[in-house]
C-alpha positions as protocol buffer text, in pm:
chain_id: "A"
residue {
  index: 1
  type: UNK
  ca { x: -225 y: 863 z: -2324 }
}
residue {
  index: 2
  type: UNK
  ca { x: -571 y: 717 z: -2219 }
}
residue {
  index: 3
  type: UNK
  ca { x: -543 y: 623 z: -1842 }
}
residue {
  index: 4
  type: UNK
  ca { x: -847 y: 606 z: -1579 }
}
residue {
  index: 5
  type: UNK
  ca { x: -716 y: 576 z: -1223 }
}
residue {
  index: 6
  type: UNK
  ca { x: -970 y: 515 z: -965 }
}
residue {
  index: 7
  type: UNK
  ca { x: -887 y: 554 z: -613 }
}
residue {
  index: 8
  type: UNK
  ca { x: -1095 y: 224 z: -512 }
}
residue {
  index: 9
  type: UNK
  ca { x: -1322 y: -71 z: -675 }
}
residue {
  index: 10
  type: UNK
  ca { x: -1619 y: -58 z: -416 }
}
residue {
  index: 11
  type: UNK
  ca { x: -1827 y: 197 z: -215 }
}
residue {
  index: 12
  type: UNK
  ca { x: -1913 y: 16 z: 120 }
}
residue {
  index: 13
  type: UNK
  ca { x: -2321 y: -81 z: 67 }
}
residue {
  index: 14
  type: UNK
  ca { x: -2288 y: -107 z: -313 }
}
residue {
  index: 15
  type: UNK
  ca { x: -2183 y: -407 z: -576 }
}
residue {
  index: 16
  type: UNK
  ca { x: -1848 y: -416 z: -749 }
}
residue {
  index: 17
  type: UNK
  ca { x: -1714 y: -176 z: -939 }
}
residue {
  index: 18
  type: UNK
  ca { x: -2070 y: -28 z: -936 }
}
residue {
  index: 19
  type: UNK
  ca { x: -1958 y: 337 z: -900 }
}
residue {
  index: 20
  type: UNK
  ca { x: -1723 y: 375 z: -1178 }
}
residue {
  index: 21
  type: UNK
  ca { x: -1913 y: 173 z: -1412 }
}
residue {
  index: 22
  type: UNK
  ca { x: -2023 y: 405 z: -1633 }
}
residue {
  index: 23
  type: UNK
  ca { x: -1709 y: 632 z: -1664 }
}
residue {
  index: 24
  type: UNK
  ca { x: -1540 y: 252 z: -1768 }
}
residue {
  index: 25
  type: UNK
  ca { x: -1764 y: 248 z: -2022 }
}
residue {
  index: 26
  type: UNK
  ca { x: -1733 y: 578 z: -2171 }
}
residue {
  index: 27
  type: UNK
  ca { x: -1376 y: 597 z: -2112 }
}
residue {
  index: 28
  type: UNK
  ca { x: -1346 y: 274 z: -2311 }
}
residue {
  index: 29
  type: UNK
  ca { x: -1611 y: 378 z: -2579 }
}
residue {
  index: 30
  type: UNK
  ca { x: -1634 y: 112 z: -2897 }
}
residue {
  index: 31
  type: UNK
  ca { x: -1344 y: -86 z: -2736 }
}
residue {
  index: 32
  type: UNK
  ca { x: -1526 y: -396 z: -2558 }
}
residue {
  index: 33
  type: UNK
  ca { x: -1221 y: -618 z: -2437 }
}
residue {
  index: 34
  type: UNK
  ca { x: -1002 y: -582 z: -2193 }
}
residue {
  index: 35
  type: UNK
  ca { x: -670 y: -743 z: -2084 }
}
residue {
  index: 36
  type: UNK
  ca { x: -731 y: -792 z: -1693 }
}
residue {
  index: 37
  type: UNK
  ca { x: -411 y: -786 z: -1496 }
}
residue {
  index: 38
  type: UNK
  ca { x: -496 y: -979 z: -1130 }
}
residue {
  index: 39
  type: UNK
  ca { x: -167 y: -1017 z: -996 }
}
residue {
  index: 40
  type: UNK
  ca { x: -225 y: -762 z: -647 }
}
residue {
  index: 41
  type: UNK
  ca { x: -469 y: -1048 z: -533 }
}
residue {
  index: 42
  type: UNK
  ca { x: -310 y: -1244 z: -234 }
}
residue {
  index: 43
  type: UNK
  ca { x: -603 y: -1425 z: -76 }
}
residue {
  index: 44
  type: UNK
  ca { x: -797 y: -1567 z: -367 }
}
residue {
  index: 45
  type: UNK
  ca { x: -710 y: -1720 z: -698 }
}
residue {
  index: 46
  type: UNK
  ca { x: -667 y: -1523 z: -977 }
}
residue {
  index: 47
  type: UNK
  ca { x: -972 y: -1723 z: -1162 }
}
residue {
  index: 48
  type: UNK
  ca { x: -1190 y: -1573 z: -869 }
}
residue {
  index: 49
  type: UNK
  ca { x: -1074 y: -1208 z: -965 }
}
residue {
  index: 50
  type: UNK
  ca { x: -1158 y: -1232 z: -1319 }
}
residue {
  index: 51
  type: UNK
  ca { x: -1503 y: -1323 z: -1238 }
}
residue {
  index: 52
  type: UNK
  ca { x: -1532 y: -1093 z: -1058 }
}
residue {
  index: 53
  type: UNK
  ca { x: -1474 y: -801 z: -1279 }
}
residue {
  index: 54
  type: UNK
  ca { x: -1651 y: -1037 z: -1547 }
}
residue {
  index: 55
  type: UNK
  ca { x: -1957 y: -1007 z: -1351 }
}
residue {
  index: 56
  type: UNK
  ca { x: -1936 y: -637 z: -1276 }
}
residue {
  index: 57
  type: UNK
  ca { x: -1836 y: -514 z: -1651 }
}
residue {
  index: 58
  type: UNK
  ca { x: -2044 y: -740 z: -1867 }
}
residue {
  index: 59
  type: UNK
  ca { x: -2346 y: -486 z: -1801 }
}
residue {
  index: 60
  type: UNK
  ca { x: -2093 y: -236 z: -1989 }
}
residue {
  index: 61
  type: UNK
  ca { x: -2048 y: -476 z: -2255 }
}
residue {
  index: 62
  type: UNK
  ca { x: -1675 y: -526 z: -2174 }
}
residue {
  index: 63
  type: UNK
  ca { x: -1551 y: -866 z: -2170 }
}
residue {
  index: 64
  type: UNK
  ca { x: -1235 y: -916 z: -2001 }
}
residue {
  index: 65
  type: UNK
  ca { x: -965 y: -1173 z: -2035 }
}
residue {
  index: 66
  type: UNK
  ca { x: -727 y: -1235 z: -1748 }
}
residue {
  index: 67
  type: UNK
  ca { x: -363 y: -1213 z: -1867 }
}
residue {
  index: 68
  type: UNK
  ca { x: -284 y: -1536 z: -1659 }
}
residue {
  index: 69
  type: UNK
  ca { x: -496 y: -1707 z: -1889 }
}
residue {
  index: 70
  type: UNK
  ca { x: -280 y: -1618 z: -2216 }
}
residue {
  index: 71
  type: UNK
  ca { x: 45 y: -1848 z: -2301 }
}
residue {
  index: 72
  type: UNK
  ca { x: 203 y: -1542 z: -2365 }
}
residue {
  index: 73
  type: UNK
  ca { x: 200 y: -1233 z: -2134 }
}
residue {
  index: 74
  type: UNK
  ca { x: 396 y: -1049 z: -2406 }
}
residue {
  index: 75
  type: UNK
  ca { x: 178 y: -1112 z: -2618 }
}
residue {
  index: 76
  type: UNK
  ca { x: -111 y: -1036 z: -2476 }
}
residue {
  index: 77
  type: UNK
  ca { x: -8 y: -656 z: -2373 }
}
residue {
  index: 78
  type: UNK
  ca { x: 94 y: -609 z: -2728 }
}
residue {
  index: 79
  type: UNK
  ca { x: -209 y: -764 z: -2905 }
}
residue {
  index: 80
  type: UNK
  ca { x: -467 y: -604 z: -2604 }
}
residue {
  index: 81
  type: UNK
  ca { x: -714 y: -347 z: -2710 }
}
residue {
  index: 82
  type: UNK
  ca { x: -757 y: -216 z: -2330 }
}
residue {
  index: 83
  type: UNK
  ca { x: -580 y: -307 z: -2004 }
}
residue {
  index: 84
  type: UNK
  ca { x: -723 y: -291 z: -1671 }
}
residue {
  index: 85
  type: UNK
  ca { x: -519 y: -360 z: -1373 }
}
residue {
  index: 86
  type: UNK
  ca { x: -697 y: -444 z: -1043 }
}
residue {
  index: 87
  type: UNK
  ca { x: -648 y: -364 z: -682 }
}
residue {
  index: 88
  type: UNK
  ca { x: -496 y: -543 z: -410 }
}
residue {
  index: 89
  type: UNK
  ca { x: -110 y: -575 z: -302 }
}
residue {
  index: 90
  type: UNK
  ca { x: 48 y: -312 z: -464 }
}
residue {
  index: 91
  type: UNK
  ca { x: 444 y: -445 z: -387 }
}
residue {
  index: 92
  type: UNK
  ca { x: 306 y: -811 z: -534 }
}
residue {
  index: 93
  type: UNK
  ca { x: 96 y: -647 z: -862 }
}
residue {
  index: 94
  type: UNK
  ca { x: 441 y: -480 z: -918 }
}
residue {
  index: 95
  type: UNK
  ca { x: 664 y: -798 z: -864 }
}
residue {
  index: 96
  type: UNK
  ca { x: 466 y: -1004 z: -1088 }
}
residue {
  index: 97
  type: UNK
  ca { x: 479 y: -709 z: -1339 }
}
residue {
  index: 98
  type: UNK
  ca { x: 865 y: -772 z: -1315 }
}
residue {
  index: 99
  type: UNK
  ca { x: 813 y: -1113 z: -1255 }
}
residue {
  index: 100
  type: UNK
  ca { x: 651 y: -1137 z: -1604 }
}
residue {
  index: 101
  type: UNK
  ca { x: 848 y: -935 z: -1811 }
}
residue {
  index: 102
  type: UNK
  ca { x: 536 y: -664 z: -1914 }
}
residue {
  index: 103
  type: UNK
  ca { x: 652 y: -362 z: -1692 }
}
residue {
  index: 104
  type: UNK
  ca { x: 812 y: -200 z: -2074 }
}
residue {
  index: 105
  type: UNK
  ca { x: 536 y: -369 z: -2290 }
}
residue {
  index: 106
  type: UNK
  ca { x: 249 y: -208 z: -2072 }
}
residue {
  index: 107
  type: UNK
  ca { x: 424 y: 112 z: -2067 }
}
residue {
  index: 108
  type: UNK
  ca { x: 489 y: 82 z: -2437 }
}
residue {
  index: 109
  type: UNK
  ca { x: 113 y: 5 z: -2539 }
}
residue {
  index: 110
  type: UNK
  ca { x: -6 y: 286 z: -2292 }
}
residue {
  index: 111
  type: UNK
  ca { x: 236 y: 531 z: -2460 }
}
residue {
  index: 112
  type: UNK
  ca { x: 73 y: 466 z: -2776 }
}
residue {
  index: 113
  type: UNK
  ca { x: -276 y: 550 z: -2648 }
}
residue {
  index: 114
  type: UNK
  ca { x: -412 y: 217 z: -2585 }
}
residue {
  index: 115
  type: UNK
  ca { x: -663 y: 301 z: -2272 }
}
residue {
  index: 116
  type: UNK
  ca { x: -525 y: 161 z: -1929 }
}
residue {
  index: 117
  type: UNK
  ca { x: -768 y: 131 z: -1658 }
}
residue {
  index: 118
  type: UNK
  ca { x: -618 y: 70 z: -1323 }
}
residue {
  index: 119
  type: UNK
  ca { x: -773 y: 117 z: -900 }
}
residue {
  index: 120
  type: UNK
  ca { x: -623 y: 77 z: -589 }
}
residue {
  index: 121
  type: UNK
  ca { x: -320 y: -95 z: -612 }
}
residue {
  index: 122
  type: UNK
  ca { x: -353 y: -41 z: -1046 }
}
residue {
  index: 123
  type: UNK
  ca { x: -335 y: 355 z: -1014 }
}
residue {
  index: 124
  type: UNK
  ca { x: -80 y: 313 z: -759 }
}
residue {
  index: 125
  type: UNK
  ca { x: 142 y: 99 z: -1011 }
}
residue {
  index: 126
  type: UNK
  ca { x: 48 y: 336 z: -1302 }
}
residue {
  index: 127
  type: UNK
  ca { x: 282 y: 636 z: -1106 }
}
residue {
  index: 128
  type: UNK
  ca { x: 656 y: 678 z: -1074 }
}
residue {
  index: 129
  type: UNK
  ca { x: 690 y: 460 z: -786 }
}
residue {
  index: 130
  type: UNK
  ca { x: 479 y: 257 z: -571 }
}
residue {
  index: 131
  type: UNK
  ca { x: 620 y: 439 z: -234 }
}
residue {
  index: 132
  type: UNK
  ca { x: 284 y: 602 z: -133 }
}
residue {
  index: 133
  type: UNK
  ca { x: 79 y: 316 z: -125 }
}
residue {
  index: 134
  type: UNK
  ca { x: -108 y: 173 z: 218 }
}
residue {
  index: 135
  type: UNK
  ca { x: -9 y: -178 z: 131 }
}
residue {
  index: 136
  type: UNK
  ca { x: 236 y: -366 z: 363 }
}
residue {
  index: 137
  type: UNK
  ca { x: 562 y: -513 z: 173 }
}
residue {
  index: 138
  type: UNK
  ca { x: 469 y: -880 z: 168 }
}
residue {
  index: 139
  type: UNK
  ca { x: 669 y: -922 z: -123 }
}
residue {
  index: 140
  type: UNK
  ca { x: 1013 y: -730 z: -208 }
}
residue {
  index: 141
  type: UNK
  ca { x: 988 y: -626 z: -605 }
}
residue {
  index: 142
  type: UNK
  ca { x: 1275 y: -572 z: -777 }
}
residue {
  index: 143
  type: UNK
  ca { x: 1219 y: -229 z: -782 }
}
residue {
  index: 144
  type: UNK
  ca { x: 984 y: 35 z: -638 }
}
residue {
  index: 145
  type: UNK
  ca { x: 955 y: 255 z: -947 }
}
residue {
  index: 146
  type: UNK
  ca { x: 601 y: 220 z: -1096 }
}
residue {
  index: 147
  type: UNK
  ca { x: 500 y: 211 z: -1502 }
}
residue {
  index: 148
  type: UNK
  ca { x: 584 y: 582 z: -1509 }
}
residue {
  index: 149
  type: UNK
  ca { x: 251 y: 688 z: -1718 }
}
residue {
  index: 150
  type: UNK
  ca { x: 226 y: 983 z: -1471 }
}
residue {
  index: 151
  type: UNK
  ca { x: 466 y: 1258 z: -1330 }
}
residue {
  index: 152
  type: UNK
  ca { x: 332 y: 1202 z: -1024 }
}
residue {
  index: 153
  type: UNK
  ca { x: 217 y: 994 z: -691 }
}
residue {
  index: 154
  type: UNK
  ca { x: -152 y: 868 z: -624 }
}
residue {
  index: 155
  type: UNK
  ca { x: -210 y: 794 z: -278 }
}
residue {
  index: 156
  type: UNK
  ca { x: -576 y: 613 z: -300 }
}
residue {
  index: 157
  type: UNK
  ca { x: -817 y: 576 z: -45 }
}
residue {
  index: 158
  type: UNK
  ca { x: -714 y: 872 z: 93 }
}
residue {
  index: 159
  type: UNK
  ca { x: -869 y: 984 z: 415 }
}
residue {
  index: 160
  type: UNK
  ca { x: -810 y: 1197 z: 709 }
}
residue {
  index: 161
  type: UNK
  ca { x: -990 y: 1038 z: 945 }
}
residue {
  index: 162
  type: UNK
  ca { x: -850 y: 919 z: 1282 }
}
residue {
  index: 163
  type: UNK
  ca { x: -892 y: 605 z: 1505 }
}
residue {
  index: 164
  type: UNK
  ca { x: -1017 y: 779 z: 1855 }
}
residue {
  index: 165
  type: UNK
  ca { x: -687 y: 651 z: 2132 }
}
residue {
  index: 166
  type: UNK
  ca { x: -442 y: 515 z: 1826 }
}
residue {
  index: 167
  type: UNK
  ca { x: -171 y: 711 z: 1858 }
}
residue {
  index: 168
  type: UNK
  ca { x: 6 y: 653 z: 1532 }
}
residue {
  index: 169
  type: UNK
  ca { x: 81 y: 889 z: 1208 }
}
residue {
  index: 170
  type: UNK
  ca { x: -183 y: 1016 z: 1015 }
}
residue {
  index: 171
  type: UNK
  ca { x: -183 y: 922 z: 662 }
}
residue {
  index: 172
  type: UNK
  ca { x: -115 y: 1316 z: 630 }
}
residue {
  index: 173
  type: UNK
  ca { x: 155 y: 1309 z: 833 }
}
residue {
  index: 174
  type: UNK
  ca { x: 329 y: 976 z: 627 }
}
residue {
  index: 175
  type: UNK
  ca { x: 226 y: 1177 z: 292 }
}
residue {
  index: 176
  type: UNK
  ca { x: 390 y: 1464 z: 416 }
}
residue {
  index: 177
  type: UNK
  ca { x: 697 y: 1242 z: 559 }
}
residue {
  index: 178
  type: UNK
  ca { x: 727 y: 1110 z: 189 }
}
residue {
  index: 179
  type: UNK
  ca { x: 670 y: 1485 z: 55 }
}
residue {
  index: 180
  type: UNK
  ca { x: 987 y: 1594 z: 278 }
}
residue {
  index: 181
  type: UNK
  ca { x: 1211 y: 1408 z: 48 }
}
residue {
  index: 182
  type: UNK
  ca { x: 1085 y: 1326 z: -243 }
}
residue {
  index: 183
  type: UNK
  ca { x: 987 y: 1576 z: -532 }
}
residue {
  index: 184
  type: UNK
  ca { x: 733 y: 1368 z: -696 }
}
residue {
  index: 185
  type: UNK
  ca { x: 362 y: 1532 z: -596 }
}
residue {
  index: 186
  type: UNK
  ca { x: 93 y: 1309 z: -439 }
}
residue {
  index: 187
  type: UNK
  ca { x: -250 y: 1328 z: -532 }
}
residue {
  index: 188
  type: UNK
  ca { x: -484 y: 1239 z: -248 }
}
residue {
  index: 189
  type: UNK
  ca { x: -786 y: 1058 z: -384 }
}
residue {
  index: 190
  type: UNK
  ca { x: -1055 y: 931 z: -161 }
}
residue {
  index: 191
  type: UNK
  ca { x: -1304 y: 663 z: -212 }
}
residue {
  index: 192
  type: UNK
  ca { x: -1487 y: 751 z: -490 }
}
residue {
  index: 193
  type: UNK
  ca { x: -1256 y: 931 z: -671 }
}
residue {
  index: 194
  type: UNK
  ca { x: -1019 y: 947 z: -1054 }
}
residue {
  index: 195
  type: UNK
  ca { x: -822 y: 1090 z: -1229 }
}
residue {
  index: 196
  type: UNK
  ca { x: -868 y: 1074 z: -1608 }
}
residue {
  index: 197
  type: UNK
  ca { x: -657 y: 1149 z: -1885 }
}
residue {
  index: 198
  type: UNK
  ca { x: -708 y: 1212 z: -2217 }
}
residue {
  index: 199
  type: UNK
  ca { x: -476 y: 1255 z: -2434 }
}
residue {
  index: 200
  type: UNK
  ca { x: -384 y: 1618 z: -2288 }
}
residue {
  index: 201
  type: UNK
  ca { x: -652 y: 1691 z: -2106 }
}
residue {
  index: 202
  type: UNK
  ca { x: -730 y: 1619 z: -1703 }
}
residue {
  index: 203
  type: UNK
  ca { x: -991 y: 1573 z: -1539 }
}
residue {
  index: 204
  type: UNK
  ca { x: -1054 y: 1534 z: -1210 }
}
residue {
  index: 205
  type: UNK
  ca { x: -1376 y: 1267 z: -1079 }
}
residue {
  index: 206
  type: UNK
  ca { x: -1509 y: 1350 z: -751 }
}
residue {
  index: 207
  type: UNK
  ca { x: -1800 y: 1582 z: -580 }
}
residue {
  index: 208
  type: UNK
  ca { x: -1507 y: 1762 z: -384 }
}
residue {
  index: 209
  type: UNK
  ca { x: -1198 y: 1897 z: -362 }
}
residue {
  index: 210
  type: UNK
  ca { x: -894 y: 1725 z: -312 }
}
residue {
  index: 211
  type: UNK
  ca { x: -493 y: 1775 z: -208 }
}
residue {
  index: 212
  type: UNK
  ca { x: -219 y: 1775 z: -409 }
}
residue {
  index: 213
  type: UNK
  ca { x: 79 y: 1749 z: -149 }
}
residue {
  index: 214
  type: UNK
  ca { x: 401 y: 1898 z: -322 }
}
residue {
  index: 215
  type: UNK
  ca { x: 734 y: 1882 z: -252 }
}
residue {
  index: 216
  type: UNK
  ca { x: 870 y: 1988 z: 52 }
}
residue {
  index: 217
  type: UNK
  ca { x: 499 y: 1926 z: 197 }
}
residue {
  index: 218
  type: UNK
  ca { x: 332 y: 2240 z: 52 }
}
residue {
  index: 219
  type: UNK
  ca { x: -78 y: 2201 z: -22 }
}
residue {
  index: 220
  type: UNK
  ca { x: -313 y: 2280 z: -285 }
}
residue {
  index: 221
  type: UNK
  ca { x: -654 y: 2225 z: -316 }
}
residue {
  index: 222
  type: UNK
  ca { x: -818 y: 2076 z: -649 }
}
residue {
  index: 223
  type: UNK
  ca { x: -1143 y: 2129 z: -765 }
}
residue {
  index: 224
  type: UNK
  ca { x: -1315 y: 1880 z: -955 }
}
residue {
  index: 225
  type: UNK
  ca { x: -1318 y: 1899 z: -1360 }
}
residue {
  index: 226
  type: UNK
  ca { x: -1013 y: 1976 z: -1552 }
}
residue {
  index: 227
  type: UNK
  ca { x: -661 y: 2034 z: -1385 }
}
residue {
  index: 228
  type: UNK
  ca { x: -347 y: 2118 z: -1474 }
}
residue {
  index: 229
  type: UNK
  ca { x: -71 y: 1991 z: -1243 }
}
């Protein structure tokens, strides 16, 4: 498998998609389009979202086709030579998935190496289930289990910091609620963050160490480069 999950699209101060630019383009290498899946967008049209990665990408030289544009959603998946899947709603991006009948072909293509490129909302969809993501459940899928590319949770975004006089859970403390009964490991990825994988190598994208959060809430630290989890 080929997959690139990025924790988010945009570092606060910076354009889109700017920081992981480059690692798209060398994780995509002499493959130039892309089969853009916009369905976690809520509050603008899906025409919008295309542009937007449009804009951001055709620096790369990756053009990229939004699937709502295609007769065909089959189709497209099958006939695609990359897929990205962008961020947004992670419980609507998974009910159109369903919605559309491409939750097998996606999984399908992926399993026979065609790269998948997927933040926020697309790495969360990528995993066994969609259960540690931040969204709220605006929409009820029929299912919460994810494309199953991965035998294991992302949790993107991730942060420990605190709003001083909210007294609510911690996004620890919910990781480690979902940890306490669940044996499916979560990989905390802040802003800024990936996980790549090649084929059967991992590597880890960041300028620090991250958690793993295992089952039964025990806590490792990952360095950054290749991993083995």
């Amino acid at each position: 498998m080929n997959l690139l999950l990025l924790s988010n699209s945009t570092i606060p101060g910076q354009p889109y998609l700017q920081w992981p630019k480059q690692t798209i383009k060398h994780f995509l290498g002499t493959r130039k389009k892309a089969v853009f899946i916009p369905y976690a967008a809520v509050t603008f049209s899906y025409d919008e979202y295309e542009a937007m990665v449009n804009k951001a990408l055709v620096e790369v030289g990756v053009e990229v086709k939004s699937i709502h544009h295609f007769e065909d959603p089959v189709d497209a998946i099958m006939n695609a030579e990359s897929i990205l899947v962008g961020g947004g709603n992670s419980f609507k991006l998974l009910n159109e998935l369903h919605r559309n009948n491409i939750v097998e072909p996606i999984r399908r293509k992926i399993l026979e190496n065609t790269p998948y490129i997927g933040w926020s909302a697309g790495s969360n969809v990528a995993c066994q289930s969609i259960k540690t993501t931040n969204d709220m459940p605006i929409i009820e899928p029929p299912t919460f289990d994810g494309l199953r590319l991965v035998n294991l949770q992302i949790n993107p975004h991730y942060t420990e910091q605190t709003i001083a006089g909210h007294g609510g859970e911690s996004r620890l403390q919910r990781l480690l609620e979902y940890s306490a009964i669940n044996k499916t490991p979560v990989l905390c990825l802040p802003e800024g963050s990936a996980l790549k994988i090649e084929g059967d190598v991992w590597e880890l994208i960041y300028s620090d160490s991250v958690k793993l959060i295992k089952s039964g809430g025990e806590i490792e630290t990952i360095q950054p480069g290749t991993i083995s989890i």
